[in-house]
C-alpha positions in Angstrom: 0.0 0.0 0.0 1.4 3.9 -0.7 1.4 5.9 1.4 -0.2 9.4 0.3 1.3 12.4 0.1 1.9 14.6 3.0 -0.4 17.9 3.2 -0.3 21.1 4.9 -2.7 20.3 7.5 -1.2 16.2 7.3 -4.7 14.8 7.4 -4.7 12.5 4.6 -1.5 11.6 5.8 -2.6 10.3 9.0 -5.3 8.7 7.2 -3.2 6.9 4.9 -0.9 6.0 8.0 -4.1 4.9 9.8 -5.1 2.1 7.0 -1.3 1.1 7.0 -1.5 0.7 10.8 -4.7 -1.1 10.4 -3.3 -3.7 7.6 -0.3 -4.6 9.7 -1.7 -5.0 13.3 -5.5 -5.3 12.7 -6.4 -2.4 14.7 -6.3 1.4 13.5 -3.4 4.1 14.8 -6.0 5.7 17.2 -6.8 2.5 18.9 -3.2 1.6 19.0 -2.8 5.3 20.6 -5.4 4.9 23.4 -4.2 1.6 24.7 -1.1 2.8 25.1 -2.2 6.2 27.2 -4.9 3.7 28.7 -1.6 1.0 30.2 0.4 4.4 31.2 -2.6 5.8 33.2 -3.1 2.7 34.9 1.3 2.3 35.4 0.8 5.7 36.6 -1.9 5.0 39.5 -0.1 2.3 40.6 2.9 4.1 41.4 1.3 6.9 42.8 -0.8 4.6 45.1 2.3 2.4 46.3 4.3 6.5 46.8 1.3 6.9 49.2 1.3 4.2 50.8 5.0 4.0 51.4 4.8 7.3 52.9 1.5 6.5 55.2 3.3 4.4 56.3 6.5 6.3 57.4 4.4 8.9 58.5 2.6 6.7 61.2 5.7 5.3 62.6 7.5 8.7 62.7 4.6 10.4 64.0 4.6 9.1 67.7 7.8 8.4 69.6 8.2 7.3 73.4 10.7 8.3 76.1 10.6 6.9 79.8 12.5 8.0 83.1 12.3 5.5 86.1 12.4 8.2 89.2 13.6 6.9 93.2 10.6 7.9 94.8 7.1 6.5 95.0 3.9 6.8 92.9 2.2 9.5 94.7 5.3 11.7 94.6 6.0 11.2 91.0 2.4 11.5 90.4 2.0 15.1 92.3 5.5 16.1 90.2 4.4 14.7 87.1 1.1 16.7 87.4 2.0 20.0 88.9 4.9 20.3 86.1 2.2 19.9 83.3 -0.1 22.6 85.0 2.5 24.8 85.9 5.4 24.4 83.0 3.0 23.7 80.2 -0.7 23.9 78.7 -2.9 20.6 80.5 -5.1 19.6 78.7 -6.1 16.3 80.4 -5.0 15.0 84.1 -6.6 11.4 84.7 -4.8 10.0 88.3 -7.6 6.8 87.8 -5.8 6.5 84.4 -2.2 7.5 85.4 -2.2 9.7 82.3 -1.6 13.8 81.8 -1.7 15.0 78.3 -0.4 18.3 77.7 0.9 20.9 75.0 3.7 23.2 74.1 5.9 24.8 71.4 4.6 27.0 68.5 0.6 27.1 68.4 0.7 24.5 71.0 1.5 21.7 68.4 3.7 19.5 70.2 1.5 17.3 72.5 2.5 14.7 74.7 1.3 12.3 76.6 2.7 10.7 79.9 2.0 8.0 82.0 3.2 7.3 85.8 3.7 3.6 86.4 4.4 2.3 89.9 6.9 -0.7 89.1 7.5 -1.6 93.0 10.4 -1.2 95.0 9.7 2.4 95.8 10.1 3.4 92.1 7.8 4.8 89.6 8.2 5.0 85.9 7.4 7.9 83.4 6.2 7.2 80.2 6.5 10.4 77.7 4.9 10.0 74.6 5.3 12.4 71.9 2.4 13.1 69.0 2.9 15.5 66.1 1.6 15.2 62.7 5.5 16.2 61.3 8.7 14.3 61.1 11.0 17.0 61.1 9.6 18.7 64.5 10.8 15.7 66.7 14.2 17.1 67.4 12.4 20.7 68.4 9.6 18.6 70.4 11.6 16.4 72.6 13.7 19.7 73.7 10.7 20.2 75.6 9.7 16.7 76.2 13.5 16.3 77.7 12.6 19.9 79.5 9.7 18.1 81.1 11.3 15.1 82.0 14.4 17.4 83.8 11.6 19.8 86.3 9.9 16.5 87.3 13.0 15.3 88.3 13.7 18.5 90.0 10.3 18.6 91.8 11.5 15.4 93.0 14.6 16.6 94.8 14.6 17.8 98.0 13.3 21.3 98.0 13.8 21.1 94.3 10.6 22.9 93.5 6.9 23.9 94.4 
C-alpha cells in the first residue's frame, strides 16, 4: 500500500498511515494510541498509590515516639511532680490520676503534645512514660527539647526542695 502524500494540515497523511496501521496490526493508529495512554494511566496509578502508601506508612511510625525515666521515689510523689509540672510548666489539657495519664501541650501554636503515664513498678520506684504526638517528622528534634525539658523539672520537683 502507498502511502499518500503529506499535506499542509497532514490529514490525509494520517489517514493513509491509519489504513497502513490497520493492515499490519489489525487495529487502527488511534486504537493503538489509546491503549497505550490507557496502560500508562493505569502504570501511573499504581505508582502513585504504592508512593502513598509507602509514605503513610513512614508517616505513622515517625509520628509518635516514646521516652521513659524511672524516678527513686514513689507513685504518689511522682504523680503530684508529674502533674504540677504539666499545670505549671505547660498547657494541660487532660490529668486522669484513675488512668495515670496527663496530656499536655507546648511549642509554636501548641503543636507539640504529649502524653505521659506514671507507672508504679514496685520497689519504691515509679516509671514515666512520655509520649510524643505530632503530625510532622521534622519537628521531633524541636519537640523532645521540651519533652526532655519536662522530664528534667519532674526530676527536680523530686529533689529535696527542688521545687513547688
Amino acid at each position: 500500500m502507498r502511502v499518500a502524500r503529506f499535506e499542509s494540515d497532514g490529514t490525509r497523511h494520517l489517514a493513509a498511515f491509519d489504513r497502513l496501521q490497520e493492515n499490519f496490526t489489525g487495529r487502527s493508529a488511534s486504537q493503538a494510541w489509546s491503549e497505550r495512554i490507557m496502560k500508562a494511566a493505569t502504570y501511573i496509578q499504581r505508582c502513585v498509590g504504592i508512593i502513598a502508601l509507602a509514605a503513610l506508612s513512614a508517616a505513622n511510625g515517625l509520628g509518635s515516639s516514646k521516652k521513659s525515666r524511672v524516678f527513686n521515689a514513689q507513685f504518689e510523689a511522682v504523680w503530684s511532680a508529674a502533674a504540677g509540672v504539666a499545670k505549671d510548666a505547660f498547657l494541660a489539657d487532660k490529668i486522669s490520676r484513675v488512668e495515670g495519664k496527663l496530656r499536655f501541650r507546648c511549642g509554636p501554636l501548641r503543636g507539640y503534645r504529649f502524653e505521659a503515664v506514671i507507672v508504679d513498678v514496685g520497689a519504691g520506684k515509679a516509671r514515666v512514660e512520655l509520649e510524643l504526638h505530632t503530625n510532622l517528622r521534622g519537628i521531633d528534634k524541636d519537640a523532645w527539647r521540651n519533652g526532655d525539658r519536662y522530664l528534667s523539672l519532674v526530676a527536680q520537683r523530686l529533689q529535696p526542695g527542688g521545687g513547688k
